[in-house]
C-alpha positions in Angstrom: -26.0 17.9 -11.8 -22.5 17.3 -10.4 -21.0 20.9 -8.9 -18.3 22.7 -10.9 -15.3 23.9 -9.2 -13.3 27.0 -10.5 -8.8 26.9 -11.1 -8.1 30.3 -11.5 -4.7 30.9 -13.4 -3.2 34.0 -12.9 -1.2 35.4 -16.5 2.0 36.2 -16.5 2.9 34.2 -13.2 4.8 30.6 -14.2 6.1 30.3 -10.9 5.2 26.9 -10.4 2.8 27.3 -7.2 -0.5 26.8 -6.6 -3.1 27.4 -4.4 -5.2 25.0 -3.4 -8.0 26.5 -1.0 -11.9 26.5 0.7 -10.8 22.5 1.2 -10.8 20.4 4.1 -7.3 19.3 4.8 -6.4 15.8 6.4 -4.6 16.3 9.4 -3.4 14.0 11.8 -7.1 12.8 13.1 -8.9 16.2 12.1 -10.4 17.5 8.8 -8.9 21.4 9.2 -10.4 24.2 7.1 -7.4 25.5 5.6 -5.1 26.3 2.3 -2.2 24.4 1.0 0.9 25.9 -1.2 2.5 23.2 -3.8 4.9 23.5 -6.3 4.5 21.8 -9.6 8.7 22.6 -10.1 10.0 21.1 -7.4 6.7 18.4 -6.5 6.8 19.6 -3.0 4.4 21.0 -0.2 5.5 24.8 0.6 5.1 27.1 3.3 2.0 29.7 2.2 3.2 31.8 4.3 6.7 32.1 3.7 6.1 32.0 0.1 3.2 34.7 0.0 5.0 37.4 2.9 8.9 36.7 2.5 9.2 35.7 -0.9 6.3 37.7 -1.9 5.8 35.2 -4.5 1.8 34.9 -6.0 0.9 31.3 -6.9 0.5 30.7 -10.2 -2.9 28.7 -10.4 -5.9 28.6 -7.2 -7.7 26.0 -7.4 -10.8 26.6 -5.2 -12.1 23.2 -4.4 -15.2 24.2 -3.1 -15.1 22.5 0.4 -14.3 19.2 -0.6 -11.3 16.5 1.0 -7.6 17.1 0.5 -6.1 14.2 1.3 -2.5 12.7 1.0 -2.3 10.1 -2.0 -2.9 6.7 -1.1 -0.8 4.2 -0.1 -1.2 0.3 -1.2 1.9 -1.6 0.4 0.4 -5.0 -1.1 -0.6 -5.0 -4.8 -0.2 -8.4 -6.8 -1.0 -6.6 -9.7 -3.9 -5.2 -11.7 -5.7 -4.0 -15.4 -4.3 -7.3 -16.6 -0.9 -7.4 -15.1 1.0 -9.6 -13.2 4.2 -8.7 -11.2 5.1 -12.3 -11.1 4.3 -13.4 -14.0 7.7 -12.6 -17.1 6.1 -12.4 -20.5 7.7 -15.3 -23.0 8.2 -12.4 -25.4 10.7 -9.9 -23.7 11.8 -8.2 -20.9 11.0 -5.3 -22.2 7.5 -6.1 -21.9 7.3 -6.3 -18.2 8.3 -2.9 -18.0 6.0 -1.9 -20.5 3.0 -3.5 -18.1 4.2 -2.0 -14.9 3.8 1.4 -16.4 0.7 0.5 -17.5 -0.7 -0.7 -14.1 1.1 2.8 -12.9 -0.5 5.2 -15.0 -4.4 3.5 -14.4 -3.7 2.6 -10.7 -2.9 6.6 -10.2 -6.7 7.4 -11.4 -7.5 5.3 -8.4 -6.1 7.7 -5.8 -2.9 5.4 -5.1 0.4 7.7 -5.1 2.4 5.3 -4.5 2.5 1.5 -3.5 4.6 -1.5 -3.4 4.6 -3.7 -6.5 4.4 -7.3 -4.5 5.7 -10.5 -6.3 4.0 -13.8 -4.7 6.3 -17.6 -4.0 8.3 -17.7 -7.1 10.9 -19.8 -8.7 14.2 -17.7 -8.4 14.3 -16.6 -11.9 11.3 -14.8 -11.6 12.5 -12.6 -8.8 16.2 -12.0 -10.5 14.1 -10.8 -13.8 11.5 -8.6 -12.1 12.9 -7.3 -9.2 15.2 -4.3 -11.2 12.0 -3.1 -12.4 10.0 -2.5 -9.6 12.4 -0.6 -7.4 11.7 2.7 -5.9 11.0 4.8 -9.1 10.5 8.4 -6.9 13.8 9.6 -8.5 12.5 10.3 -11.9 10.1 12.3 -10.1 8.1 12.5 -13.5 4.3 12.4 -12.7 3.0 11.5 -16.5 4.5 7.7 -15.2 1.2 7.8 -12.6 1.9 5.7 -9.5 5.1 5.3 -7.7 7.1 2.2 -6.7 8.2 2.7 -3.3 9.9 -0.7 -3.9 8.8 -4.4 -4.2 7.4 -6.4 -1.6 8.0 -10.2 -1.6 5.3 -12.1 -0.3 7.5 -15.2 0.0 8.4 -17.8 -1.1 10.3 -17.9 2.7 6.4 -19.4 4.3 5.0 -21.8 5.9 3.7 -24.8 3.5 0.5 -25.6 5.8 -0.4 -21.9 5.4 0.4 -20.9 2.1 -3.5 -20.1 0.8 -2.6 -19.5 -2.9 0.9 -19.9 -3.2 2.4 -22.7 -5.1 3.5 -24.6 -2.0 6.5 -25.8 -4.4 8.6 -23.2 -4.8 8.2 -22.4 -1.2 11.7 -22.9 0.7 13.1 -22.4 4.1 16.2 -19.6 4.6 18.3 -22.3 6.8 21.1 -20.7 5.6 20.1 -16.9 6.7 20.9 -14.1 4.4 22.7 -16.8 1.8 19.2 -18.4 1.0 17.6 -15.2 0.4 20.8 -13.8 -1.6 20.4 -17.3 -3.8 16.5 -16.7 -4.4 16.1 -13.2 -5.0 19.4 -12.7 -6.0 22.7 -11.3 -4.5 22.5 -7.7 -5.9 18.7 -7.3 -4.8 20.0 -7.0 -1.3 22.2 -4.5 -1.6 21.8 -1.4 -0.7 20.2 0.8 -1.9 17.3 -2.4 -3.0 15.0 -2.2 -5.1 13.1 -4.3 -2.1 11.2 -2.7 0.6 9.1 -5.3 2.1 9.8 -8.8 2.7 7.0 -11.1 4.3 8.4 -14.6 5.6 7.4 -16.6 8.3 9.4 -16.6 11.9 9.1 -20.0 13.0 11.0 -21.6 9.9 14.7 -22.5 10.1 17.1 -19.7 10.2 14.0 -16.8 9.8 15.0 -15.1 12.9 18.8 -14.7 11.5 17.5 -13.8 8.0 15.0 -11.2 10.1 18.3 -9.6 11.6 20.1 -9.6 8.7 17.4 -8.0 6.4 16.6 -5.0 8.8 20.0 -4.3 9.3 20.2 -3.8 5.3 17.5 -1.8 5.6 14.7 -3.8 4.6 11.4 -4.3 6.4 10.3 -7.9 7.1 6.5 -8.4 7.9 5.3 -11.4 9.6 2.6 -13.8 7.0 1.7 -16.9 5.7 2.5 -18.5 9.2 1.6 -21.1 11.9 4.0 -19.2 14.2 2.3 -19.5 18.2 2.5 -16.1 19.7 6.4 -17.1 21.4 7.3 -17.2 18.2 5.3 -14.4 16.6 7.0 -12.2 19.2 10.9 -13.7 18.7 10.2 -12.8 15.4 9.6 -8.7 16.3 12.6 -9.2 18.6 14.7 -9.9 15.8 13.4 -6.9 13.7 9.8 -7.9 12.3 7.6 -4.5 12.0 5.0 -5.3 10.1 1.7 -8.7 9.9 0.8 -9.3 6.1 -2.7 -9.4 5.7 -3.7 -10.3 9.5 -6.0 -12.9 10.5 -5.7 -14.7 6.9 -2.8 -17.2 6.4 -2.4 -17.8 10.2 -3.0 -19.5 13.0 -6.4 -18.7 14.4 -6.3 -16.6 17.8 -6.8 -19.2 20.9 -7.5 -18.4 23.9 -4.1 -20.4 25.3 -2.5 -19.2 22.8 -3.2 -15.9 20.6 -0.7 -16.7 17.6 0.2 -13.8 15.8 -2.9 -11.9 16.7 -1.5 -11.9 20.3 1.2 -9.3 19.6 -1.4 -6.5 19.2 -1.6 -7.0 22.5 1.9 -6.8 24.0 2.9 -4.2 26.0 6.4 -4.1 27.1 9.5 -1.9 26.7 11.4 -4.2 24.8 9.1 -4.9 22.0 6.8 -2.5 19.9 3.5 -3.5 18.3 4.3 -4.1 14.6 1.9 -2.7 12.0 -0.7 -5.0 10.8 -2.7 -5.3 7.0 -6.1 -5.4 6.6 -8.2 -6.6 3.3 -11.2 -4.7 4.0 -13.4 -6.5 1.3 -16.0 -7.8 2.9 -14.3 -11.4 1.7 -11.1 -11.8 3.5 -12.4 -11.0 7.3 -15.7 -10.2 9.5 -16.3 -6.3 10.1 -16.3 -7.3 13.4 -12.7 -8.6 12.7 -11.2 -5.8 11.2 -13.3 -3.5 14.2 -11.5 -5.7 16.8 -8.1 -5.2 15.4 -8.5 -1.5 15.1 -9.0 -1.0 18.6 -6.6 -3.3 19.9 -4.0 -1.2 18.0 -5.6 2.1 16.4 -2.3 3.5 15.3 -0.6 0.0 13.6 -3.5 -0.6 11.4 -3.0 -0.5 7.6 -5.3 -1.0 4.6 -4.7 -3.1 2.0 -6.3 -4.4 -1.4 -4.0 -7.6 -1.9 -5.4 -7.1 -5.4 -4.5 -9.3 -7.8 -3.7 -9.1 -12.0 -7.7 -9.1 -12.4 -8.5 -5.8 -10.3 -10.0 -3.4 -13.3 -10.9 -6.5 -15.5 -14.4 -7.9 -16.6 -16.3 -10.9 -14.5 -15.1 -14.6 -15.6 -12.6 -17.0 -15.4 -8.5 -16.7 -15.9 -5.1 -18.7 -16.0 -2.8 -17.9 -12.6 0.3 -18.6 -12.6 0.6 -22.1 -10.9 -1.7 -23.5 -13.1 -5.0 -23.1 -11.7 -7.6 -21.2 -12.6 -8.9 -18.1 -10.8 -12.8 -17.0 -11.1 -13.5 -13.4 -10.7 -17.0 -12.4 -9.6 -17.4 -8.7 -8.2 -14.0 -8.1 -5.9 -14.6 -11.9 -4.9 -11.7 -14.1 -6.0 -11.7 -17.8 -5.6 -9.7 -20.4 -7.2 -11.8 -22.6 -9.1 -10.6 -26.0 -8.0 -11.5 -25.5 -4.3 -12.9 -22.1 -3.7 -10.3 -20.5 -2.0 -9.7 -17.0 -1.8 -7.5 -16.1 -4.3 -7.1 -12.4 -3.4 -8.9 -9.6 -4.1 -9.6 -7.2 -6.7 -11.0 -3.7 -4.8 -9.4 -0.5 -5.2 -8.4 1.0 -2.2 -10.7 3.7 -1.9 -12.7 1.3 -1.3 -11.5 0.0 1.7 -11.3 2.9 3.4 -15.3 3.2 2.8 -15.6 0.1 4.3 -13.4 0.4 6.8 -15.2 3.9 7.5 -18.3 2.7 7.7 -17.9 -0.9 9.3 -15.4 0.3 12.8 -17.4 3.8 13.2 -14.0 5.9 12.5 -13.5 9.6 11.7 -12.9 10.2 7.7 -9.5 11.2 8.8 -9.2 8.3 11.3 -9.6 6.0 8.2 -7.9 8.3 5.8 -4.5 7.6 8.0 -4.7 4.3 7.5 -3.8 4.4 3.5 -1.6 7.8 4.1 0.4 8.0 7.4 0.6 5.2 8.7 2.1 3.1 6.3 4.5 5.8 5.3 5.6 5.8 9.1 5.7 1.7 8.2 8.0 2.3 5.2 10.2 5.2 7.2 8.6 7.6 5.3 6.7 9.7 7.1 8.2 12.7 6.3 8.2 12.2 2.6 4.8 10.3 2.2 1.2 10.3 3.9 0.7 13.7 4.9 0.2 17.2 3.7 3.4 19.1 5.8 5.4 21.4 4.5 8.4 19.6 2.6 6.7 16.5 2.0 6.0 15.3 -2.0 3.1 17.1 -3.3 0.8 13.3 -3.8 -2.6 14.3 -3.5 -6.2 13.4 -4.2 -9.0 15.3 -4.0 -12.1 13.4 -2.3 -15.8 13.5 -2.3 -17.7 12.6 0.9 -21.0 11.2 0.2 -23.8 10.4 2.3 -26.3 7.5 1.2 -30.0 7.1 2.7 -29.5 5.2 6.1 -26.3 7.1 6.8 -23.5 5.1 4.8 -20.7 7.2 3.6 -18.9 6.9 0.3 -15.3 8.4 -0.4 -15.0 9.3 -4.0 -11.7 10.1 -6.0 -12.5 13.5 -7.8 -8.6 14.7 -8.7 -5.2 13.0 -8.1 -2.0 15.3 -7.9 1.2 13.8 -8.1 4.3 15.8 -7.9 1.8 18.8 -7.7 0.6 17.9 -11.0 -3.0 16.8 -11.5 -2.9 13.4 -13.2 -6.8 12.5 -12.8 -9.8 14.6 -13.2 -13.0 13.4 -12.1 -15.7 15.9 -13.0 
């Protein structure tokens, strides 16, 4: 029989704050035995003790959640799409009807434990980007947490890569940014670069014609470029954080392998030198995309850059079988295996993130809060937004989910999703 826990409301109090306490709150690398003050008014984390001594103000719910996780929400910087919908794909019909299927994917992805993610459009024709792009900007200012998951913006996963390493991308609609900024202004179009963007995330690879210009330019608007989809050798890999890179899309897949002469990409979670920092890296941690002993590898070359991803695609959430992509081919789904089905490539993935961080738990030997951090800090400290995002201080947006540890025979640990909280609101119930 699954344990009740009690939420106390206290009459006559509609302050706004609650209480959550007897949890273990995630805390840089420890699980701390603690209480945590919200408010469901504002969305924000609040001082206890301010509130309780100097305001003298009583919360108006505690929620006792008898000793279980309290963790930021989750963080997916690379989501294709999910529950049927694609963010690259612009329904015949309407316009109108993207926007209806991104807040669809919003309000089911939330029950997942993702706060907030980055809505990721694959190589596209132009068009595609000009339609879709306006709707998958940062959506944090409605601050409304019936719409379930957040945009933090959109994350281009091309089509700026290189055509010998473009796995499922339609290798023609790929193109080179010769031109710099101009190319990228032309493609995704001009006003999609301004600021403020509804882009966050840009992944492109360094060793094409005018990348490293296009790199500058993009960071200085303040957009973040990630490193993918490349057969850049580790010189270039490393011009490429010179010029601004922060961040490796989905390392080890889409690159040049790590070689002994030369590392490739790989190679830069290695570097130590004043001049350059150790960009952040993704991780699929599917049991598909890389070996445990992969993912284990990276981790301890670079504990505090690692960042888990699903790279799940339109079919995440769906039934077993076989579906139209968008180039054409066809894309069979078995499990969280994707593979297109004229050659048997990986075609993505279609795990929830929660899952991951099992994996990853279980697979590298990390601390619950060791993997916990990478799907809550550090890819807000990617994003810049580390004092908004991925951690439970005072100030920060009141995302939360409420997990279950569980402990199988053998010793493998599971991390269930019990309660999201967004905006100090619980949006998912469990039990």
């Amino acid at each position: 029989m699954m344990p009740t826990y009690r939420t106390v409301a206290c009459p006559g109090n509609s302050s706004g704050v609650i209480k959550f306490t007897n949890c273990l709150l995630v805390k840089g690398d420890s699980l701390v035995d603690g209480d945590l003050w919200v408010s469901s008014m504002t969305g924000k984390i609040l001082n206890g003790q301010e509130i309780l001594y100097e305001h003298r103000t009583a919360p108006e719910k505690i929620v006792n959640l008898g000793g279980r996780i309290l963790s930021p929400g989750l963080i997916d910087t690379q989501l294709n799409g999910a529950y049927g919908f694609d963010f690259s794909v612009i329904p015949e019909e309407a316009t109108a009807a993207y926007g209806k299927g991104v807040l669809r994917v919003n309000r089911s992805l939330v029950a997942t434990g993702v706060t907030s993610y980055l809505p990721t459009l694959t190589s596209q024709p132009p068009e595609v980007y000009q339609i879709a792009l306006p709707f998958l900007g940062p959506s944090g200012n409605a601050r409304d947490a019936s719409y379930g998951s957040e945009s933090l913006g959109a994350h281009c996963e091309g089509p700026f890569l290189n055509p010998t390493k473009n796995g499922i991308h339609n290798a023609s609609v790929l193109q080179e940014p010769i031109n710099g900024l101009s190319d990228l202004a032309n493609c995704y179009g001009p006003t999609n670069l301004q600021t403020p963007s509804p882009i966050k995330l840009i992944t492109l690879a360094p060793e094409l014609p005018g990348a490293l210009s296009s790199i500058q330019a993009l960071t200085a608007n303040g957009i973040h470029v990630s490193i993918g989809h490349s057969e850049a050798s580790y010189e270039e890999a490393k011009a490429g954080v010179k010029a601004g890179a922060s961040m490796i899309t989905h390392l080890f897949n889409a690159m040049r392998p790590l070689h002994h002469r030369n590392p490739g990409i790989f190679g830069l979670l290695g570097t130590a030198s004043h001049s350059i920092r150790k960009p952040y890296f993704g991780i699929i941690a599917d049991g598909i995309h890389l070996h445990p002993t992969s993912i284990k590898i990276a981790w301890n070359a670079h504990p505090d850059g690692l960042i888990l991803v699903t790279d799940a695609m339109r079919l995440a959430g769906m039934p077993d079988g076989t579906y139209d992509w968008t180039n054409g081919s066809r894309i069979i789904k078995n499990g969280a295996l994707l593979t297109l089905e004229e050659n048997g490539k990986i075609a993505g993935s279609s795990i929830q993130l929660v899952d991951c961080v099992t994996n990853f738990l279980n697979w590298t030997g990390a601390s619950v809060p060791e993997a916990l951090k990478a799907v809550t800090e550090t890819p807000a400290k990617m994003l810049g937004l580390q004092d908004v995002k991925g951690t439970l201080n005072e100030g920060a947006d009141a995302d939360m989910v409420v997990l279950d540890l569980q402990e199988a025979v053998g010793g493998e640990k599971k991390l269930v999703v019990d309660e999201v909280w967004k905006f100090g609101v619980k949006v998912f119930d469990r039990i």
